[in-house]
C-alpha positions as CSV (number, residue, x, y, z in Angstrom):
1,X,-28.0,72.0,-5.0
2,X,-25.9,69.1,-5.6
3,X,-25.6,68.1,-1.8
4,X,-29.7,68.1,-2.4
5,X,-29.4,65.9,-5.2
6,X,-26.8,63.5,-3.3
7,X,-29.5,63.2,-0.5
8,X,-32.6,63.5,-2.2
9,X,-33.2,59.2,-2.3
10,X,-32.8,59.8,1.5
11,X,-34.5,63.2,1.6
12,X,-37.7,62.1,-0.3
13,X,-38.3,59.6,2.5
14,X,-38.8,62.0,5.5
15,X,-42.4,62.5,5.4
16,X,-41.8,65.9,7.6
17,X,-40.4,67.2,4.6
18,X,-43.5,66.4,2.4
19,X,-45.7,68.2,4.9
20,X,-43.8,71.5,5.1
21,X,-44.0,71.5,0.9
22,X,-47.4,70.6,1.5
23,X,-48.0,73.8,3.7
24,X,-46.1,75.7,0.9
25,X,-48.9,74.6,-1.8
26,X,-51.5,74.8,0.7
27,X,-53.4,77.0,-1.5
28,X,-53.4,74.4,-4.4
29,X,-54.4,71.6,-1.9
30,X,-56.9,72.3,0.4
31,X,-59.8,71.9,-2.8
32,X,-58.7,68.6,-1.2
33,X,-60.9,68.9,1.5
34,X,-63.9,67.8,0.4
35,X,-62.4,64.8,-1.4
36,X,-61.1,63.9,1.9
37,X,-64.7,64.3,3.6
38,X,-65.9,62.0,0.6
39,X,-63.6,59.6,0.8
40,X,-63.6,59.1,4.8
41,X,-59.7,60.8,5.3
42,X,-59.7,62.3,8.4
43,X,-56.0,64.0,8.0
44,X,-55.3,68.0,7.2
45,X,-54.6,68.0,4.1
46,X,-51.5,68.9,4.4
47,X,-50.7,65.6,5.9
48,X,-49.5,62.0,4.5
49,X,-51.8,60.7,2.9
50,X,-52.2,57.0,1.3
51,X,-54.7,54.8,0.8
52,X,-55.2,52.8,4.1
53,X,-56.2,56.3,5.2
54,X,-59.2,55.8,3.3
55,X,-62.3,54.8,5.2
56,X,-65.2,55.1,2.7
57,X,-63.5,54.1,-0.9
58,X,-65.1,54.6,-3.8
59,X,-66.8,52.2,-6.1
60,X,-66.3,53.9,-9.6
61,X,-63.8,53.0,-12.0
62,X,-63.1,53.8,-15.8
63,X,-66.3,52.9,-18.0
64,X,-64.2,50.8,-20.0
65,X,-62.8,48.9,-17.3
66,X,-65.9,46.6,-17.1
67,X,-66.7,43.8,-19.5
68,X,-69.2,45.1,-21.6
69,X,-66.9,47.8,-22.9
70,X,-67.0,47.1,-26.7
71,X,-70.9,47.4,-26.1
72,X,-70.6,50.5,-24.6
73,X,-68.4,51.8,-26.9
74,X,-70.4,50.7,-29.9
75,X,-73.7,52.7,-28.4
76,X,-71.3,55.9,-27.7
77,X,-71.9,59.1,-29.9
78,X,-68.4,60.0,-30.1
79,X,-66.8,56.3,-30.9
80,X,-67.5,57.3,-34.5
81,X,-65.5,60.4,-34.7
82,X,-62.6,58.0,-34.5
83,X,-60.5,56.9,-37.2
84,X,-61.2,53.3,-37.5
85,X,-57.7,52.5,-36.5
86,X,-58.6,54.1,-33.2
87,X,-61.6,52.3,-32.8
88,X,-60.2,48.9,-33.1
89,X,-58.0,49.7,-30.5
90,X,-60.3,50.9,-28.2
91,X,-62.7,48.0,-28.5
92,X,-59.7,46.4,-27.8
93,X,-58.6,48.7,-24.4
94,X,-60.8,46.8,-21.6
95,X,-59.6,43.3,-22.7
96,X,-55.5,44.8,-23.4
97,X,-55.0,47.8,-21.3
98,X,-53.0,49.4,-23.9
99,X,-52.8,50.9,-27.5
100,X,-50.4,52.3,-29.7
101,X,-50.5,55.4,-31.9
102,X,-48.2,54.6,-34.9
103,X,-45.8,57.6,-35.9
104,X,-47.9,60.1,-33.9
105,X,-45.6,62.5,-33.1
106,X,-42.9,62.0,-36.0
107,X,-43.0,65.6,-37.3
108,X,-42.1,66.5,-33.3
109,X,-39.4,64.1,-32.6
110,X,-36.2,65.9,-33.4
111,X,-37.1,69.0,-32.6
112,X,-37.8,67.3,-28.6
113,X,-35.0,65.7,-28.6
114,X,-32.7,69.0,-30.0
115,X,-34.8,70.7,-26.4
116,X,-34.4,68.2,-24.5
117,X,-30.1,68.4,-25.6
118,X,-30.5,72.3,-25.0
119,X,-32.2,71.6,-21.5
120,X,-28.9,69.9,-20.6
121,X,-26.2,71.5,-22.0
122,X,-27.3,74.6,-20.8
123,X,-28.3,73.5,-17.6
124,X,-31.9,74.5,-17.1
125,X,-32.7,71.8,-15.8
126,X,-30.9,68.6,-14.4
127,X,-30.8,64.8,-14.3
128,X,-32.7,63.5,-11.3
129,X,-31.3,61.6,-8.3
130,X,-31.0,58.4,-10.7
131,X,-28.6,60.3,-12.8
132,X,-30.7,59.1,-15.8
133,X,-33.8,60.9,-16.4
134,X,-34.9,64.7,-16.4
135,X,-38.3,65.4,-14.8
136,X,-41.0,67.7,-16.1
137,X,-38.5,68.7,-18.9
138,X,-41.8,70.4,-20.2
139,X,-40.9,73.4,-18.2
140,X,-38.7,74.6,-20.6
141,X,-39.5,73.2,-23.8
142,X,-42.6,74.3,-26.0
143,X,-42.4,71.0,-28.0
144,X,-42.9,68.9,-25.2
145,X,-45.6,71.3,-24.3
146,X,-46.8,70.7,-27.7
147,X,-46.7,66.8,-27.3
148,X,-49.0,66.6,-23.8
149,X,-51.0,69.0,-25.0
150,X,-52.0,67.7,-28.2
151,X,-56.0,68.0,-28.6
152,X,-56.1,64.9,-30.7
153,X,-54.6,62.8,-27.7
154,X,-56.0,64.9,-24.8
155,X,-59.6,63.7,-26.3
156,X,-58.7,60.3,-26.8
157,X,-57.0,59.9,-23.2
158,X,-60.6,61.9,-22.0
159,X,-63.0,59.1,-24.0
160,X,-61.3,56.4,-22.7
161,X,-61.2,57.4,-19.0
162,X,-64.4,59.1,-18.8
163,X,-63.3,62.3,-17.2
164,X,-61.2,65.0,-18.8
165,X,-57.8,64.7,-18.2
166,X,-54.6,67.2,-17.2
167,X,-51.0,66.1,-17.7
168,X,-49.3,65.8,-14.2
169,X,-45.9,65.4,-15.2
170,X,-42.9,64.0,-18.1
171,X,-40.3,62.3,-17.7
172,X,-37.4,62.5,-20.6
173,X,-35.2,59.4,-20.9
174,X,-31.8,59.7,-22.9
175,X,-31.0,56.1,-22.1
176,X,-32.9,52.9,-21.1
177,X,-34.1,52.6,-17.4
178,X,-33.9,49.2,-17.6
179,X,-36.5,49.3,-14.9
180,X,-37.9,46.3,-13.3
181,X,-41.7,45.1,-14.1
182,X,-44.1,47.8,-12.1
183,X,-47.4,49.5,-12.0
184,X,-47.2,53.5,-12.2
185,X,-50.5,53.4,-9.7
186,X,-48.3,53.0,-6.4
187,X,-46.5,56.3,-7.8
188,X,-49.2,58.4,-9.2
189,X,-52.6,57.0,-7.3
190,X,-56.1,58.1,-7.6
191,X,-59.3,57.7,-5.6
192,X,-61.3,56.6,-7.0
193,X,-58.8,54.2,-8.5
194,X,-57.7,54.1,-12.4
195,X,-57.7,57.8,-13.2
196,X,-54.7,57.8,-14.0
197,X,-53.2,57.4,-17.5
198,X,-50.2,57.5,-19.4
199,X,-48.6,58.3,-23.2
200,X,-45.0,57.0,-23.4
201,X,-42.8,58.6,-26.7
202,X,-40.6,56.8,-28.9
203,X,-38.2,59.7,-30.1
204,X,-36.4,57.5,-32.0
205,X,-36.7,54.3,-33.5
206,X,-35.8,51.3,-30.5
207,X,-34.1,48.0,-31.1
208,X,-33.4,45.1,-28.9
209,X,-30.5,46.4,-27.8
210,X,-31.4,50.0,-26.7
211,X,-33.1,48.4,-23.4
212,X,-36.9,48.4,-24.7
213,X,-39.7,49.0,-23.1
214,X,-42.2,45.7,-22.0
215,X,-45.4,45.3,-21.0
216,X,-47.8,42.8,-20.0
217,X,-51.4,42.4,-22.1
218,X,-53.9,42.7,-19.8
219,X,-52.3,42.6,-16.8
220,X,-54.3,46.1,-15.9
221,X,-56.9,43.6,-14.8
222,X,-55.0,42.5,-11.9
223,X,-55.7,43.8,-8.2
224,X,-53.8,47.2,-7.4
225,X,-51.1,46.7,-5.7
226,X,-50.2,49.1,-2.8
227,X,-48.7,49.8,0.2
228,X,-51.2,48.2,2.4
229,X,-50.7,44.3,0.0
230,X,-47.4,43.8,1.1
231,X,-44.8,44.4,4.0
232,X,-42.7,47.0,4.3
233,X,-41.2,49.0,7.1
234,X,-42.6,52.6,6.9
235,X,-43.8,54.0,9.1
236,X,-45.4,57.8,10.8
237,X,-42.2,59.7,10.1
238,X,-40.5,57.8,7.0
239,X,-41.3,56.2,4.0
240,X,-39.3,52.7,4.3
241,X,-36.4,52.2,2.4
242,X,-37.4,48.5,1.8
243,X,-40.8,49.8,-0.1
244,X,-40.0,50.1,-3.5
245,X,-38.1,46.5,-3.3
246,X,-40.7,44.9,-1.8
247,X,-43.3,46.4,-4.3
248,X,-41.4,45.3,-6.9
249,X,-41.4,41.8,-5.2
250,X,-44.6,41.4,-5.3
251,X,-45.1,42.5,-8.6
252,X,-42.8,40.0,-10.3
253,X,-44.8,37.3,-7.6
254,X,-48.3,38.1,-9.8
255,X,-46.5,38.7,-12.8
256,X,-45.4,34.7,-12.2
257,X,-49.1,33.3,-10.9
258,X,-50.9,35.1,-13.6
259,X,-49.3,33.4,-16.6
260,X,-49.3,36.4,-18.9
261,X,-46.8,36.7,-21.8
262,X,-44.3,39.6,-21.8
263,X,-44.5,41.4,-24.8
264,X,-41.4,43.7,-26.0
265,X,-42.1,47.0,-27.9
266,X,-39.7,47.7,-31.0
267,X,-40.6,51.6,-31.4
268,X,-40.5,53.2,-34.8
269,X,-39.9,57.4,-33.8
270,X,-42.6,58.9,-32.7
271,X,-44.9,55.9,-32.0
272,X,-47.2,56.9,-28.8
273,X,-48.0,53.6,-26.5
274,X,-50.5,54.6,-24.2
275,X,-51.3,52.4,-21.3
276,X,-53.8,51.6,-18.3
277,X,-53.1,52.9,-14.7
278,X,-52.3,49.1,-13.6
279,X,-50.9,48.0,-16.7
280,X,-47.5,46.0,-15.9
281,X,-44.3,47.3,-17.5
282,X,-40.8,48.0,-17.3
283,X,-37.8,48.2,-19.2
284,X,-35.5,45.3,-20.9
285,X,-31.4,45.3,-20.8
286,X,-29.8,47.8,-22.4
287,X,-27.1,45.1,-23.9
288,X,-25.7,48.0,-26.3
289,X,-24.2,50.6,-22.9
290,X,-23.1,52.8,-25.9
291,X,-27.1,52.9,-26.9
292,X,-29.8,55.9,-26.2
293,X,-33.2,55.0,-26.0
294,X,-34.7,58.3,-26.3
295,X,-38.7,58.6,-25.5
296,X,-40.4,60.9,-23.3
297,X,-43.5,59.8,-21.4
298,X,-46.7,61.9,-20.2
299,X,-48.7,61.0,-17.2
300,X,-51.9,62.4,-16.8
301,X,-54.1,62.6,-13.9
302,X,-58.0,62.9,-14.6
303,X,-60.2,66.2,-13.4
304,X,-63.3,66.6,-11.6
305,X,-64.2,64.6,-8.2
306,X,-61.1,62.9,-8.8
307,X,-58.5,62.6,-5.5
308,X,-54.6,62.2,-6.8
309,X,-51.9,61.2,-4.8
310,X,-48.7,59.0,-4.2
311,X,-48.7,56.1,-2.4
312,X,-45.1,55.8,-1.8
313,X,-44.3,58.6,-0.4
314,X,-48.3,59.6,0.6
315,X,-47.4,63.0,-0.9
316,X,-51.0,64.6,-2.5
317,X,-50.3,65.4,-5.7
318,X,-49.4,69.3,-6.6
319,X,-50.2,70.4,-10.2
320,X,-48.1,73.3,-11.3
């Protein structure tokens, strides 16, 4: 298994090995098929997929992604049930493309973190290829469970997008990733595009020096980038090893032409930052090494006539 690990950044790249886990889940993917007629793929679905493959793209996106959103949310039935707190923020989502839950999951924080501890000591489940995060940690814990599954936040991710949603996968930091500016769409895509949505943790309180996380304010209403807006050298048997770097290039080159300030988030424990599909982020230095920055983050795909993917690797998405 460690001989896996080694390899996996090398591994993940042959897009043979996608297609046979594919045929392994073929019994979870081929609802697929009719998302695939819709949207003009004509590829088993079992195959790479990404979206230059689609021919007839959709013209939906989140209703609060247009510019009469505060309208819209004003006329809606259920933009009253929200505390008012809440619904500042939301009228506030189209024009920022985030919001922030203050001390949501406080009362859940330790007990995360002492599973998350557990997870690792006992080996249940191990750091990915990076060496620095654990994936889907909620596997084996029932208060990360607890966390994605909270109704409370399940409804409010649902209002906001539309469409109910299902949580796809976590991600449990110990440390800071320290992770250049990005989008999470070219890693967890959707057709039509911005159903896709993500809760990020603070499971402690985060200084300066613990490598915070960043974000850009209304970046979300930037084009999508993907893997057709830039070079790269993949191709019909790999995913190029220059894609990820090249994204990332490009990022940081709209990141520069848009003029938008970088705001840092200083977390209190268990403050909840939810953010847009295309929202720009990333993580600052970690300028303490002896620092944890521990956070967990959610991302959740959205039901219904809704096709999810990943651009990078052109893997359809597999829920568990």
């Amino acid at each position: 298994m460690s001989i896996l690990k080694q390899y996996w950044s090398v591994i993940r790249r042959m897009k043979m090995v996608h297609v046979l886990y594919n045929i392994r889940n073929y019994g979870k993917l081929k609802r697929n098929a009719q998302l695939y007629r819709k949207f003009g793929i004509r590829k088993s679905v079992v195959s790479p997929v990404s979206h230059s493959a689609i021919s007839n793209p959709s013209f939906e996106k989140p209703w609060l992604d247009g510019e009469n959103a505060a309208e819209l949310l004003k006329n809606h039935p259920d933009f009253i049930k929200f505390s008012a707190e809440i619904q500042t923020q939301l009228l506030h989502w189209s024009e920022n493309g985030y919001m922030i839950l203050q001390g949501k999951f406080a009362d859940l924080a330790d007990k995360i973190n002492a599973e998350v501890d557990r997870i690792i000591r006992n080996k249940e489940l191990d750091f990915d290829y990076t060496n620095s995060r654990v994936m889907n940690a909620w596997t084996q814990s029932e208060a990360i469970r607890a966390a994605m599954n909270d109704s409370e936040l399940k409804n409010l991710l649902g209002f906001v997008l539309g469409k109910k949603v299902s949580p796809f996968q976590t991600i449990s930091f110990l440390k800071g990733s320290e992770q250049e500016t990005h989008s999470d769409f070219i890693h967890m895509t959707t057709e039509p595009k911005g159903y896709l949505i993500a809760a990020w943790i603070a499971l402690e309180d985060i200084g300066p020096q613990q490598g915070p996380l960043h974000y850009y304010p209304g970046s979300h209403k930037l084009p999508y980038v993907l893997g057709d807006s830039f070079e790269h050298s993949s191709n019909a048997l790999v995913v190029g090893d220059d894609l990820y770097g090249n994204f990332e290039k490009k990022i940081a080159e709209e990141v520069k032409a848009s003029g938008i300030p970088k705001t840092i988030f200083h977390a209190k424990k268990g403050d909840v930052l939810i953010w847009h599909a295309n929202l720009l982020h990333g993580g600052e230095e970690v300028t303490d090494k002896n620092s944890s920055r521990k956070s967990l983050v959610v991302h959740y795909f959205c039901q219904g006539d809704v096709l999810c993917y990943h651009e990078i690797t052109q893997r359809p998405a597999v829920f568990q």
